[in-house]
mmCIF file of the N, C-alpha and C atoms, coordinates in Angstrom:
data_MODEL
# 
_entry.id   MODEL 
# 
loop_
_atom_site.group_PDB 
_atom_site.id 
_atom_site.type_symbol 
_atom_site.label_atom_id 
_atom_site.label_alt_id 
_atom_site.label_comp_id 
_atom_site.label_asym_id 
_atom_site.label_entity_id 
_atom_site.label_seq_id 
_atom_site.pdbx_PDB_ins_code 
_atom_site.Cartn_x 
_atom_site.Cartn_y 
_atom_site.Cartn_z 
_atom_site.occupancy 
_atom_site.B_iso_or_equiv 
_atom_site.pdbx_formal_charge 
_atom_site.auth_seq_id 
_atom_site.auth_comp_id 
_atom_site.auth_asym_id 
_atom_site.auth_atom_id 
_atom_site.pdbx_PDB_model_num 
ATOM 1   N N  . UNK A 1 1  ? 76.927 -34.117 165.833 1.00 0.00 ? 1  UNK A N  1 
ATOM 2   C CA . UNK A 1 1  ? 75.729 -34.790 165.418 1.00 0.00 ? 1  UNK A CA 1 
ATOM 3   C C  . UNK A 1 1  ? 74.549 -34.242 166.219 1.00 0.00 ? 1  UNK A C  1 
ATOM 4   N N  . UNK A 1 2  ? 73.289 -33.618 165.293 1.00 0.00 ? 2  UNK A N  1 
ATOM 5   C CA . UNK A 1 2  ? 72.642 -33.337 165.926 1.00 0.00 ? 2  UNK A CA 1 
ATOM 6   C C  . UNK A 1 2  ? 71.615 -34.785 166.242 1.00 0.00 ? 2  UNK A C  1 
ATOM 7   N N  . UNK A 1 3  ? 70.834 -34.909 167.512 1.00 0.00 ? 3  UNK A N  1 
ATOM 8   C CA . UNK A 1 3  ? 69.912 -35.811 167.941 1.00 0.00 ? 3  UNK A CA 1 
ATOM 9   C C  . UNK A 1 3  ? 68.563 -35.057 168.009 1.00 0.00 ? 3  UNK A C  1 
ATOM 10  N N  . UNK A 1 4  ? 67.563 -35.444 168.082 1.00 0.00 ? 4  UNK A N  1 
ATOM 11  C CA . UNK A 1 4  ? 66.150 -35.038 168.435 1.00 0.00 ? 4  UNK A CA 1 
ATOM 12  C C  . UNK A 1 4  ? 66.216 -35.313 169.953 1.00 0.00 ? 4  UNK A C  1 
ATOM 13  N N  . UNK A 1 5  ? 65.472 -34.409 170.392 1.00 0.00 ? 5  UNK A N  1 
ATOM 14  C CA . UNK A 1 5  ? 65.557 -34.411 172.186 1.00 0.00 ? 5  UNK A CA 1 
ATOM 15  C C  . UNK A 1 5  ? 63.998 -34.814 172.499 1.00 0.00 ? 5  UNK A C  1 
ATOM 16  N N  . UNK A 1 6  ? 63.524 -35.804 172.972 1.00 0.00 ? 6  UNK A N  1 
ATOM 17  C CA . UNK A 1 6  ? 62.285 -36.445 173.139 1.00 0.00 ? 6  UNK A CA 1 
ATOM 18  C C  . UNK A 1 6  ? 62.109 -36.728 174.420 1.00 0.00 ? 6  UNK A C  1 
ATOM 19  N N  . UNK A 1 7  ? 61.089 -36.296 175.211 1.00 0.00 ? 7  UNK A N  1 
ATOM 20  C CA . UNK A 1 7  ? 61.284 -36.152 176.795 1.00 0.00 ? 7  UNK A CA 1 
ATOM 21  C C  . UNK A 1 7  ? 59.734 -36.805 177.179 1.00 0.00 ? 7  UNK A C  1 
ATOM 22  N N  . UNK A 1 8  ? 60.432 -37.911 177.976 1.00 0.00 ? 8  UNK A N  1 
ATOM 23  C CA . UNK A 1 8  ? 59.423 -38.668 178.401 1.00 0.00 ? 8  UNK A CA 1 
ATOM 24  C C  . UNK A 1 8  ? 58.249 -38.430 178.959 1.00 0.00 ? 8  UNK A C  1 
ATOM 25  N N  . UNK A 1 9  ? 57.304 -38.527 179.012 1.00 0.00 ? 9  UNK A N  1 
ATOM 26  C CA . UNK A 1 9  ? 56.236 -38.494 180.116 1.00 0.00 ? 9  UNK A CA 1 
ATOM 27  C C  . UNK A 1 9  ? 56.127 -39.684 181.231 1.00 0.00 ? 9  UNK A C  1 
ATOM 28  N N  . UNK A 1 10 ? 55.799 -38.795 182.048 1.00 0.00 ? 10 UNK A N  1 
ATOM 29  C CA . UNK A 1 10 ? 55.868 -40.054 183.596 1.00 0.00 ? 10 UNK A CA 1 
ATOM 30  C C  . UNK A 1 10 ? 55.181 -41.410 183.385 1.00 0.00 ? 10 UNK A C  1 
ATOM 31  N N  . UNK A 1 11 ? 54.553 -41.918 182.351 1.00 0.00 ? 11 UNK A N  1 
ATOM 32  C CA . UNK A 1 11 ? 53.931 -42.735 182.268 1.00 0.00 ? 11 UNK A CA 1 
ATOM 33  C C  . UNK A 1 11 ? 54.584 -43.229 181.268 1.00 0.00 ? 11 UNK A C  1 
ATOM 34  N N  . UNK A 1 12 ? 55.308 -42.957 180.687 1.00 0.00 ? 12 UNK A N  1 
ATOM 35  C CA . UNK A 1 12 ? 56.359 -43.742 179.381 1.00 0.00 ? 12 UNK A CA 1 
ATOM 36  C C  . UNK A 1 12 ? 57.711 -44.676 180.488 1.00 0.00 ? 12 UNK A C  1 
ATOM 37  N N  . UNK A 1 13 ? 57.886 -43.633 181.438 1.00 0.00 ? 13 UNK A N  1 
ATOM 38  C CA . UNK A 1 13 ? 59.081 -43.828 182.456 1.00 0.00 ? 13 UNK A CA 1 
ATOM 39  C C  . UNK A 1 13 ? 58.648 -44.937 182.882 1.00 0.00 ? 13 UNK A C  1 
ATOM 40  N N  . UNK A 1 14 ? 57.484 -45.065 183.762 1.00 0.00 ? 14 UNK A N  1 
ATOM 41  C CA . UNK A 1 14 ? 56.678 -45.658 184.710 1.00 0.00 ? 14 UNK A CA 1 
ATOM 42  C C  . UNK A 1 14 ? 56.783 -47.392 183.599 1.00 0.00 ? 14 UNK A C  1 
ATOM 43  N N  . UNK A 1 15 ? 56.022 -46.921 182.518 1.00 0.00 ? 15 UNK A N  1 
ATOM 44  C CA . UNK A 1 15 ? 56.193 -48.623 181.708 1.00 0.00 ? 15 UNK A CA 1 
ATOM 45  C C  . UNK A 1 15 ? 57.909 -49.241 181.362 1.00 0.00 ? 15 UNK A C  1 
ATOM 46  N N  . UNK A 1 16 ? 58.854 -48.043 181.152 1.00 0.00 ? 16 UNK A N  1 
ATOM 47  C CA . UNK A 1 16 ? 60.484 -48.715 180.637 1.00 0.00 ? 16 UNK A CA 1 
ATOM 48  C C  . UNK A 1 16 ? 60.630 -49.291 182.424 1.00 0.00 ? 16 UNK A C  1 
ATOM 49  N N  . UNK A 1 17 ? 60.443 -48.763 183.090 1.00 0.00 ? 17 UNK A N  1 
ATOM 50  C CA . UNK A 1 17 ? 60.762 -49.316 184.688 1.00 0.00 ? 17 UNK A CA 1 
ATOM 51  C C  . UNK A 1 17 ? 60.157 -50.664 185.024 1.00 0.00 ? 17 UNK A C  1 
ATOM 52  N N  . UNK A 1 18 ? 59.214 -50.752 184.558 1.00 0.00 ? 18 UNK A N  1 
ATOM 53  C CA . UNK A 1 18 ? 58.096 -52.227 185.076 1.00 0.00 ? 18 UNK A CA 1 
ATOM 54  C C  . UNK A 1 18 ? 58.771 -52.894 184.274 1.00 0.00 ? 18 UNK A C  1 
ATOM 55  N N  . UNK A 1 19 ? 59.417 -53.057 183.007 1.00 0.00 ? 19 UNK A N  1 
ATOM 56  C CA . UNK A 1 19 ? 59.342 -53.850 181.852 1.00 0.00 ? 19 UNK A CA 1 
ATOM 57  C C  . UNK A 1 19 ? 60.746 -54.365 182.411 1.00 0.00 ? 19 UNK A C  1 
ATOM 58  N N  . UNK A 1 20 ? 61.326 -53.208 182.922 1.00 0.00 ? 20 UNK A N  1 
ATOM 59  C CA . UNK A 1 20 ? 62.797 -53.507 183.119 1.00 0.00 ? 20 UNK A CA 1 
ATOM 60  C C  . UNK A 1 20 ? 63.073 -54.861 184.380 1.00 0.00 ? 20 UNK A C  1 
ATOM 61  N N  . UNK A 1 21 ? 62.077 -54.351 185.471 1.00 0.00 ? 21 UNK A N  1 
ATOM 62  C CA . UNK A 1 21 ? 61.588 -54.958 186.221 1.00 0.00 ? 21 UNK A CA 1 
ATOM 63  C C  . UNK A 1 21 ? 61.465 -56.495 186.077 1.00 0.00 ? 21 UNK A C  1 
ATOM 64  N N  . UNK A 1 22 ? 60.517 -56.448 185.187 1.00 0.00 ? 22 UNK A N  1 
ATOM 65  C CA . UNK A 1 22 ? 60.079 -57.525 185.025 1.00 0.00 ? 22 UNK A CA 1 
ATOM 66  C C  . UNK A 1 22 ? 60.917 -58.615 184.162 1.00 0.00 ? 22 UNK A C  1 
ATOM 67  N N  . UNK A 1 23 ? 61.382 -58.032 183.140 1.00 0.00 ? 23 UNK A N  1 
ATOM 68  C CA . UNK A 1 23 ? 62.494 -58.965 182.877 1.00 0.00 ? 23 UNK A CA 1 
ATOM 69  C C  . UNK A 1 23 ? 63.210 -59.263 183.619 1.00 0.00 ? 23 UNK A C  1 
ATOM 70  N N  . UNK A 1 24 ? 64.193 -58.734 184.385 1.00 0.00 ? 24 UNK A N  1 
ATOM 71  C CA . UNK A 1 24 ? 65.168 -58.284 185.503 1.00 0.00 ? 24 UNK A CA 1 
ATOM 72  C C  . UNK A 1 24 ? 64.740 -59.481 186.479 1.00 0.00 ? 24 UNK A C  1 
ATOM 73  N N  . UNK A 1 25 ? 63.295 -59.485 186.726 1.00 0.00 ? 25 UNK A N  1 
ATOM 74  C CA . UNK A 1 25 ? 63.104 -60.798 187.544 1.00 0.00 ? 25 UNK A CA 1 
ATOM 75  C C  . UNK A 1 25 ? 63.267 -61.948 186.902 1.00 0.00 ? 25 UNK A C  1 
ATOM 76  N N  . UNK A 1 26 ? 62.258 -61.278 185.877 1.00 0.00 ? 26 UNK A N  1 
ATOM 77  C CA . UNK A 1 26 ? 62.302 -63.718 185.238 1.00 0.00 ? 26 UNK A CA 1 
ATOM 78  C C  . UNK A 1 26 ? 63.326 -64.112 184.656 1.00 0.00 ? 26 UNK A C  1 
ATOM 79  N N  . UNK A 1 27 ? 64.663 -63.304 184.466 1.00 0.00 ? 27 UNK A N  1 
ATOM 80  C CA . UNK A 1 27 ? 65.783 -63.552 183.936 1.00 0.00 ? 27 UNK A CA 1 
ATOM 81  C C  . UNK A 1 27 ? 66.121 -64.369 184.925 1.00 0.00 ? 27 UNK A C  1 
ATOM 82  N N  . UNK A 1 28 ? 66.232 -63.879 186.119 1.00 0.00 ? 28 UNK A N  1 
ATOM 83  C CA . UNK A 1 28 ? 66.970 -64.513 187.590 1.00 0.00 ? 28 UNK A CA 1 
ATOM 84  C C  . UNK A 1 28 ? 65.980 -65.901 187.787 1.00 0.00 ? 28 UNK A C  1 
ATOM 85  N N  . UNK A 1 29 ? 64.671 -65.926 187.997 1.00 0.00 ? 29 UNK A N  1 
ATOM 86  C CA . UNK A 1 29 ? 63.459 -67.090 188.113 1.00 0.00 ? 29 UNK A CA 1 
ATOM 87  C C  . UNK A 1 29 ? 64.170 -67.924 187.042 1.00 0.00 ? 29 UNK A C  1 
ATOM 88  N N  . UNK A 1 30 ? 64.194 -67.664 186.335 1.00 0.00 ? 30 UNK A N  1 
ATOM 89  C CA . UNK A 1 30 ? 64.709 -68.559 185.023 1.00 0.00 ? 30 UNK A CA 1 
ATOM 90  C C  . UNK A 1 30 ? 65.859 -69.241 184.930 1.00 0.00 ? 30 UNK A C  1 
ATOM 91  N N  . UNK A 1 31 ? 66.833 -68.375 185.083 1.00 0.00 ? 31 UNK A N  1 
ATOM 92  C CA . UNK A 1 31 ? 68.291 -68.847 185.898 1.00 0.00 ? 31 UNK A CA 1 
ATOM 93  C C  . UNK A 1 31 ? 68.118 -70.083 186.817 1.00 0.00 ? 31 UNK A C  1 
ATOM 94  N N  . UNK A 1 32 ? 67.043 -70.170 187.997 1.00 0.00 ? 32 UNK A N  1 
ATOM 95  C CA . UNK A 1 32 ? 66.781 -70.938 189.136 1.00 0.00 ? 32 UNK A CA 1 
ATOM 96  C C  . UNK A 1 32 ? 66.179 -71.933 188.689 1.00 0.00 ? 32 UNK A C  1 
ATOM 97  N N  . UNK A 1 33 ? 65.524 -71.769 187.579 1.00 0.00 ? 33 UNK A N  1 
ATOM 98  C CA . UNK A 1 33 ? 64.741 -73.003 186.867 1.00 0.00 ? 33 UNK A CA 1 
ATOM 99  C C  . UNK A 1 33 ? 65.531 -74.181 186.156 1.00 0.00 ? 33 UNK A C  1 
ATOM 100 N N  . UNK A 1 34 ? 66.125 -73.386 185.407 1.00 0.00 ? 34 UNK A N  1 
ATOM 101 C CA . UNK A 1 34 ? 67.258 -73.930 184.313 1.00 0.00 ? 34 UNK A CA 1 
ATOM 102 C C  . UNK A 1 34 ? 68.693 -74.339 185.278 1.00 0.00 ? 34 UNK A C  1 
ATOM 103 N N  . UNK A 1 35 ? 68.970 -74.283 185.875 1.00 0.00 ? 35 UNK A N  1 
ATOM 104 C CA . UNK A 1 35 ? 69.856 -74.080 187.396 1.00 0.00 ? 35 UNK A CA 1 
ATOM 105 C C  . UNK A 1 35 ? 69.575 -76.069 187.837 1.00 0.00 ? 35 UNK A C  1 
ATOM 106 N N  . UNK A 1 36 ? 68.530 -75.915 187.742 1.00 0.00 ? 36 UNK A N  1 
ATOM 107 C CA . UNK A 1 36 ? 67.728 -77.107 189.123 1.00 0.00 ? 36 UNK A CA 1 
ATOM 108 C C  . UNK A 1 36 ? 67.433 -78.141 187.918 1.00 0.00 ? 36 UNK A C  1 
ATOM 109 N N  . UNK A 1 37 ? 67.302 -77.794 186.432 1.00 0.00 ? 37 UNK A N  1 
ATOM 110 C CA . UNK A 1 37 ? 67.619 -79.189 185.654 1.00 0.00 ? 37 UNK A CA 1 
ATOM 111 C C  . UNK A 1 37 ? 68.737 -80.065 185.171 1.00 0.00 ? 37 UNK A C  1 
ATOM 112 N N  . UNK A 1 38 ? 69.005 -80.547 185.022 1.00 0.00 ? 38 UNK A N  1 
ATOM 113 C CA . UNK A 1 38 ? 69.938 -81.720 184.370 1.00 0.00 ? 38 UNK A CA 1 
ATOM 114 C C  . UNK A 1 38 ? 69.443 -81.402 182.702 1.00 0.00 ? 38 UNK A C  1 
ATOM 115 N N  . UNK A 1 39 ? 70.445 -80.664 182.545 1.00 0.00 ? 39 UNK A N  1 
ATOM 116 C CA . UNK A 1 39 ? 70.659 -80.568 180.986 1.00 0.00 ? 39 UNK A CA 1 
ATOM 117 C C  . UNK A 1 39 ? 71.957 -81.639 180.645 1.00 0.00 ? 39 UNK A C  1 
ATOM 118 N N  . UNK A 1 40 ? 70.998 -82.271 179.191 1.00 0.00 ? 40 UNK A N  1 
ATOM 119 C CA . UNK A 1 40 ? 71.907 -83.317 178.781 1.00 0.00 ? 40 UNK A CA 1 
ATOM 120 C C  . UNK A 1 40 ? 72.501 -83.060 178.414 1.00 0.00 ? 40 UNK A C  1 
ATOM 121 N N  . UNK A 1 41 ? 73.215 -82.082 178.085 1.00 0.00 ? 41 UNK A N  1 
ATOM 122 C CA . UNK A 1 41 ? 75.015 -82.137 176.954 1.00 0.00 ? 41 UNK A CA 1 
ATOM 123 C C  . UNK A 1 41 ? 75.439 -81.124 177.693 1.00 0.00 ? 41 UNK A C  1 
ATOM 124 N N  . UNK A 1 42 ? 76.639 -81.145 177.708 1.00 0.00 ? 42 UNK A N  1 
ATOM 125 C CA . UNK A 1 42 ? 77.319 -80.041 178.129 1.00 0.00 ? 42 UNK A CA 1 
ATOM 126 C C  . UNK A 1 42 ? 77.397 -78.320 176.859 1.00 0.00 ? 42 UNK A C  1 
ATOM 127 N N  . UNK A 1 43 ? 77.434 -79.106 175.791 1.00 0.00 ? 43 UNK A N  1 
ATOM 128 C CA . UNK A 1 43 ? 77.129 -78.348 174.865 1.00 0.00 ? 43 UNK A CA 1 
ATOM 129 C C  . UNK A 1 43 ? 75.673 -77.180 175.039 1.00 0.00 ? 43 UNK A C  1 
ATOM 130 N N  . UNK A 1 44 ? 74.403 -77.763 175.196 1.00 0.00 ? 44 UNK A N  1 
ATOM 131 C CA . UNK A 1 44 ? 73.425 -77.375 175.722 1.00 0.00 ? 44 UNK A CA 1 
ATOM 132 C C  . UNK A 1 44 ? 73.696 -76.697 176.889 1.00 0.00 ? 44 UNK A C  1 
ATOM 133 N N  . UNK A 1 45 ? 74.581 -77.125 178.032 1.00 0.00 ? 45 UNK A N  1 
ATOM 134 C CA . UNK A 1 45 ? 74.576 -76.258 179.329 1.00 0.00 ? 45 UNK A CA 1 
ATOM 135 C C  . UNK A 1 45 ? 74.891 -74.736 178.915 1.00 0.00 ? 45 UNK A C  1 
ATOM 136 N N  . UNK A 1 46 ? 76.279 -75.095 178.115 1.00 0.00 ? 46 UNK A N  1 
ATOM 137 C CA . UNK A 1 46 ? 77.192 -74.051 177.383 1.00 0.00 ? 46 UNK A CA 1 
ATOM 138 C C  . UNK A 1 46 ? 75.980 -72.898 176.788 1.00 0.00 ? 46 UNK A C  1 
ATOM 139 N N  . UNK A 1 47 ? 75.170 -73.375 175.518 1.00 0.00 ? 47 UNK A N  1 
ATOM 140 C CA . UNK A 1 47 ? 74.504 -72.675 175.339 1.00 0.00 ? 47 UNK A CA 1 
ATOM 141 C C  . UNK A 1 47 ? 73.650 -71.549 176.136 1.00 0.00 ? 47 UNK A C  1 
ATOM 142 N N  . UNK A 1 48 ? 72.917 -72.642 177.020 1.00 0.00 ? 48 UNK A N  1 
ATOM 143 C CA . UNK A 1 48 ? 71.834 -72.330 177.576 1.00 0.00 ? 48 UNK A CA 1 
ATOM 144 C C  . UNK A 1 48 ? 72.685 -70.913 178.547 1.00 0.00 ? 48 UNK A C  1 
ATOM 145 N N  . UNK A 1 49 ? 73.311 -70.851 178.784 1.00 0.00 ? 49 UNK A N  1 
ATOM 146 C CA . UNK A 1 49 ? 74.781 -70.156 179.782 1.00 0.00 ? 49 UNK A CA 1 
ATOM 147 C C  . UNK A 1 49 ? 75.066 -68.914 178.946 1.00 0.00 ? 49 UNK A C  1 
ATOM 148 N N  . UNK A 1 50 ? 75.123 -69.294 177.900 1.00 0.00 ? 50 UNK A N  1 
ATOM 149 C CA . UNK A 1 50 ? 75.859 -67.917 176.897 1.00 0.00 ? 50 UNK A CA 1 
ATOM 150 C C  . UNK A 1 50 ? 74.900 -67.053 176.590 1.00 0.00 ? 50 UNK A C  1 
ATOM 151 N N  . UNK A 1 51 ? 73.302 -67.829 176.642 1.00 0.00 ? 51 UNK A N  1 
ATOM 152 C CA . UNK A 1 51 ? 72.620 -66.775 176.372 1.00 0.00 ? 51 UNK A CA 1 
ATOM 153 C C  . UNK A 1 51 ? 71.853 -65.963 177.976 1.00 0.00 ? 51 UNK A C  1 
ATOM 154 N N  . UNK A 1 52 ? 72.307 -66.399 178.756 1.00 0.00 ? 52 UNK A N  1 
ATOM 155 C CA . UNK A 1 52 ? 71.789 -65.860 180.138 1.00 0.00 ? 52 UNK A CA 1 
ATOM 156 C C  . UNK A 1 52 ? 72.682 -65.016 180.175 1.00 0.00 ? 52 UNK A C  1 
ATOM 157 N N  . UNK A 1 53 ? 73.944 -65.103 180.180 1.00 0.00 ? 53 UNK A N  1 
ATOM 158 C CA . UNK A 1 53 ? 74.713 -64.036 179.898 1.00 0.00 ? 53 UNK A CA 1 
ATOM 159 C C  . UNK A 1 53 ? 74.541 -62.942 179.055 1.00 0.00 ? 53 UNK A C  1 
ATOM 160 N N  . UNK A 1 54 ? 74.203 -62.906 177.684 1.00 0.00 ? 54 UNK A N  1 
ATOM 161 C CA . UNK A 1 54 ? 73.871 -62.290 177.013 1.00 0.00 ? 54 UNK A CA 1 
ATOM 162 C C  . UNK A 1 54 ? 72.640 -61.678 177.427 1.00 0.00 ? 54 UNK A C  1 
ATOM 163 N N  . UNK A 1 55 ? 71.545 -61.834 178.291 1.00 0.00 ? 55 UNK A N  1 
ATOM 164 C CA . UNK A 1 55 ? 70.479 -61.232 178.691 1.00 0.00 ? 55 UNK A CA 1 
ATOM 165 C C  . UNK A 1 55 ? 70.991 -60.228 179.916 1.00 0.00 ? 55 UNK A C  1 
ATOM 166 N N  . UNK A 1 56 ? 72.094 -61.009 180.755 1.00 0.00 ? 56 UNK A N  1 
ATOM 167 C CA . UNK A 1 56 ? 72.057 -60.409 182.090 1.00 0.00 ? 56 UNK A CA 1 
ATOM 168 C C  . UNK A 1 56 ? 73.222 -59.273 181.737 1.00 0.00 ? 56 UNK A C  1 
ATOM 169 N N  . UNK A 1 57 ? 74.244 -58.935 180.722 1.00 0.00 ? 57 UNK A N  1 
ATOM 170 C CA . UNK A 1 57 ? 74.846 -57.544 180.581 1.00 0.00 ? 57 UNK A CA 1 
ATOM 171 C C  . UNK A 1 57 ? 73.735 -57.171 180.277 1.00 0.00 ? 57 UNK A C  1 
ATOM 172 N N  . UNK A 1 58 ? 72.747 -57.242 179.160 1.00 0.00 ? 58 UNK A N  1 
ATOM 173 C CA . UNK A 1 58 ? 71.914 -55.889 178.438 1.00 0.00 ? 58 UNK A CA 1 
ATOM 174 C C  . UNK A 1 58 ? 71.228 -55.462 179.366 1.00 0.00 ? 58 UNK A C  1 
ATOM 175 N N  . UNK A 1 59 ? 71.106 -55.974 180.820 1.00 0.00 ? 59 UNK A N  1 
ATOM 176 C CA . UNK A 1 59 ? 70.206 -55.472 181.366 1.00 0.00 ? 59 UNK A CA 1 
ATOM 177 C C  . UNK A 1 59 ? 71.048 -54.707 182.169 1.00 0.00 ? 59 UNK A C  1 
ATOM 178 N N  . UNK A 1 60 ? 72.297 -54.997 182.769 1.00 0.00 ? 60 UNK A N  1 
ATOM 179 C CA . UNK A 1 60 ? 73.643 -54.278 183.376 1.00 0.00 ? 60 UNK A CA 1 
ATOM 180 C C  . UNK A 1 60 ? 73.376 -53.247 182.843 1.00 0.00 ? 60 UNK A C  1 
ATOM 181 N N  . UNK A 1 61 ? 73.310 -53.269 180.909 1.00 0.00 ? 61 UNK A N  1 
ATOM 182 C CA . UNK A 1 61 ? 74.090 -52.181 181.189 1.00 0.00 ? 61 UNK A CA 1 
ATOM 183 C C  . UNK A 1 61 ? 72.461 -51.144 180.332 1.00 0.00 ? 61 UNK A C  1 
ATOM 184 N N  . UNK A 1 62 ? 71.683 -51.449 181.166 1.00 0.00 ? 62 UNK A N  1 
ATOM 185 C CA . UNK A 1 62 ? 70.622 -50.468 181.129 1.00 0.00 ? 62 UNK A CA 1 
ATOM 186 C C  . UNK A 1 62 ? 70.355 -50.275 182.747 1.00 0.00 ? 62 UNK A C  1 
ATOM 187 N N  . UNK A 1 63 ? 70.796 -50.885 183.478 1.00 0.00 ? 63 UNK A N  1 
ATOM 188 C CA . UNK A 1 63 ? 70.453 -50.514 184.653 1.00 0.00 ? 63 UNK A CA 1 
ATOM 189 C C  . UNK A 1 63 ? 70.558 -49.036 185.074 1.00 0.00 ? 63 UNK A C  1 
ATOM 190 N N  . UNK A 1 64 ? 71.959 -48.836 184.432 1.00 0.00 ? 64 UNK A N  1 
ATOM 191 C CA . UNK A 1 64 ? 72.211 -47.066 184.955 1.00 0.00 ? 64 UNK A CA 1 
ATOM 192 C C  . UNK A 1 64 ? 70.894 -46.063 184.561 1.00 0.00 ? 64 UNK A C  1 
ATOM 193 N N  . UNK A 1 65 ? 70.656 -46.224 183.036 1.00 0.00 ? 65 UNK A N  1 
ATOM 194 C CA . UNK A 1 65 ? 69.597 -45.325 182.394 1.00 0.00 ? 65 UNK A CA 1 
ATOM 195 C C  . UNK A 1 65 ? 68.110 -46.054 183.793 1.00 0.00 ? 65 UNK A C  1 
ATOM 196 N N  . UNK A 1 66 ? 67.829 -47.055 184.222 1.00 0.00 ? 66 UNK A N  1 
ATOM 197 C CA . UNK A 1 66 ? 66.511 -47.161 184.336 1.00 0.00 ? 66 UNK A CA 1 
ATOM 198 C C  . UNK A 1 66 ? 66.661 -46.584 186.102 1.00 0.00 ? 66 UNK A C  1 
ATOM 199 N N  . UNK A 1 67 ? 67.929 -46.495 186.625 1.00 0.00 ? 67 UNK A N  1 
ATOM 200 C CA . UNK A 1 67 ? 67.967 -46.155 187.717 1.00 0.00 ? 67 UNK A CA 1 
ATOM 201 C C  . UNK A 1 67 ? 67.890 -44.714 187.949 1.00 0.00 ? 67 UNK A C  1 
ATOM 202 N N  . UNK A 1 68 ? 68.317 -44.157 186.789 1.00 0.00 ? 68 UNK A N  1 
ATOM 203 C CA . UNK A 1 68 ? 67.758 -43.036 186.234 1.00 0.00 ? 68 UNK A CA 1 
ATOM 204 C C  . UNK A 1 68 ? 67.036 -41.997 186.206 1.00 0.00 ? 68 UNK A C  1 
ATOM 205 N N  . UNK A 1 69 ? 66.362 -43.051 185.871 1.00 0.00 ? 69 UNK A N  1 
ATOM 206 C CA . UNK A 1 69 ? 64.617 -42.649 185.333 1.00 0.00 ? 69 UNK A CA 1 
ATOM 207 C C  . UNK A 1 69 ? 63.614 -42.580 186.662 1.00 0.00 ? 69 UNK A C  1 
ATOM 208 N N  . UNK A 1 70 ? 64.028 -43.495 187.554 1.00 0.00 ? 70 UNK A N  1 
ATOM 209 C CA . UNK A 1 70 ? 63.489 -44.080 189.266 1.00 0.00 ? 70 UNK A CA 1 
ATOM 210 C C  . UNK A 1 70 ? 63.765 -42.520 189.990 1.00 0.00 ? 70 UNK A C  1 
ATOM 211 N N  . UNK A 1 71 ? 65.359 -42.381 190.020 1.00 0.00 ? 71 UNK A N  1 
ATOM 212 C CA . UNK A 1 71 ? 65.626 -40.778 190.716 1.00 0.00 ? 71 UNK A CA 1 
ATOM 213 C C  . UNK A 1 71 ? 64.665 -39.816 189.984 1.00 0.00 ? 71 UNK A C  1 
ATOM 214 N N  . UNK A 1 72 ? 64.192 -39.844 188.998 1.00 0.00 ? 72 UNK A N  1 
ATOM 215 C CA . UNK A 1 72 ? 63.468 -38.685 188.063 1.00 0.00 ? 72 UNK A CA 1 
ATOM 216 C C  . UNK A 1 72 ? 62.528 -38.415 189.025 1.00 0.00 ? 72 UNK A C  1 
ATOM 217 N N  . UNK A 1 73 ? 61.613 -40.285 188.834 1.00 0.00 ? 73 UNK A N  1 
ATOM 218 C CA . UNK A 1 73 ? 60.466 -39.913 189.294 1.00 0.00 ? 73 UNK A CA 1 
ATOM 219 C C  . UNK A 1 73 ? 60.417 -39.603 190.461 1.00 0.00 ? 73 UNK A C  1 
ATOM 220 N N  . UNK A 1 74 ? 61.301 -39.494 191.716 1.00 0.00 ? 74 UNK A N  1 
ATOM 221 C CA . UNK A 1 74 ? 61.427 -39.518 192.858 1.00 0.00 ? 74 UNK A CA 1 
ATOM 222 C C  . UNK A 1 74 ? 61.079 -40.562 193.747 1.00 0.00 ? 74 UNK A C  1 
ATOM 223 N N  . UNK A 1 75 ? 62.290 -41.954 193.267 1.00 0.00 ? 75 UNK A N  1 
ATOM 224 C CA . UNK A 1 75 ? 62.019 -43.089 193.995 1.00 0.00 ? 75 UNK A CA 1 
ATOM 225 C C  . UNK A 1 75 ? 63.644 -43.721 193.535 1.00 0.00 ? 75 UNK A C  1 
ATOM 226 N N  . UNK A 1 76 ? 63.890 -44.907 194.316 1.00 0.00 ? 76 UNK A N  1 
ATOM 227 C CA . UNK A 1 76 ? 64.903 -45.628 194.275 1.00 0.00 ? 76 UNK A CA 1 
ATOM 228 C C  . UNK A 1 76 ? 64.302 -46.452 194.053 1.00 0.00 ? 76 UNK A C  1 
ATOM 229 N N  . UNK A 1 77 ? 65.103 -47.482 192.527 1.00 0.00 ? 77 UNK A N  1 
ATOM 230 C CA . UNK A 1 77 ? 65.261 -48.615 192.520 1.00 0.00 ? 77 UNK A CA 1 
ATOM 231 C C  . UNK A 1 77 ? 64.800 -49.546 193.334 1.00 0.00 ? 77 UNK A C  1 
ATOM 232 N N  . UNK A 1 78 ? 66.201 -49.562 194.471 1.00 0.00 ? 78 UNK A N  1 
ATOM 233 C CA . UNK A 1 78 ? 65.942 -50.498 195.408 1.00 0.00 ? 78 UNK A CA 1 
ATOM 234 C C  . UNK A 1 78 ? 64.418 -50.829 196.226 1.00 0.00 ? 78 UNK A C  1 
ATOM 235 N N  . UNK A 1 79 ? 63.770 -49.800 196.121 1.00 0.00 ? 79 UNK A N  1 
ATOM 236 C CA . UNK A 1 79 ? 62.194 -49.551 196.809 1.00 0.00 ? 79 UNK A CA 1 
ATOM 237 C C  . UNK A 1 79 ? 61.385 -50.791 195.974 1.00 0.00 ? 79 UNK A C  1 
ATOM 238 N N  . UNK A 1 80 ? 61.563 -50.724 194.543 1.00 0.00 ? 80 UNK A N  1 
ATOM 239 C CA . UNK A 1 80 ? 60.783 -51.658 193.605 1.00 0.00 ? 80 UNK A CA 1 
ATOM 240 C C  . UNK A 1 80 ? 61.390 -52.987 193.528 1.00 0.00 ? 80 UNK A C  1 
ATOM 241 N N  . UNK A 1 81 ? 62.093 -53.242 193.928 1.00 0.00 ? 81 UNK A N  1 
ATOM 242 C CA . UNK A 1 81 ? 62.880 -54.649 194.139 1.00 0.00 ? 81 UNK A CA 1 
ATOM 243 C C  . UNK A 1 81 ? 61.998 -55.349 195.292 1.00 0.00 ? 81 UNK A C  1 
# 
């Protein structure tokens, strides 16, 4: 299969990194929020649970590509944390 090869510019990198970032945080803020209420049903907990999960792989499993992108630019991750 051929693909099209499309090569970022440092400033395309620079915005998938912040964005990543930034979700990456308020996922966790959010977690701490939702964490510290008294949700009435257990059903609701359940929910509210399945979809934090569901946020926190997609971001797993973009972490590799955005950690990536950090070595490209000549920086670690961990620096922007």
């Amino acid at each position: 299969m051929n693909c099209p090869i499309y090569e970022l510019s440092d400033s395309e990198i620079t915005t998938i990194n912040a964005n990543f970032l930034l979700l990456d945080n308020a996922t966790v803020d959010l977690g701490c929020i939702v964490g510290g209420i008294s949700l009435e049903s257990p059903e609701l907990r359940a929910k509210v649970n399945k979809h934090f999960t569901r946020i926190s792989v997609a971001l797993n499993n973009l972490r590799p590509l955005v950690t990536h992108l950090f070595e490209l630019q000549g920086r670690d991750i961990r620096e922007e944390s």
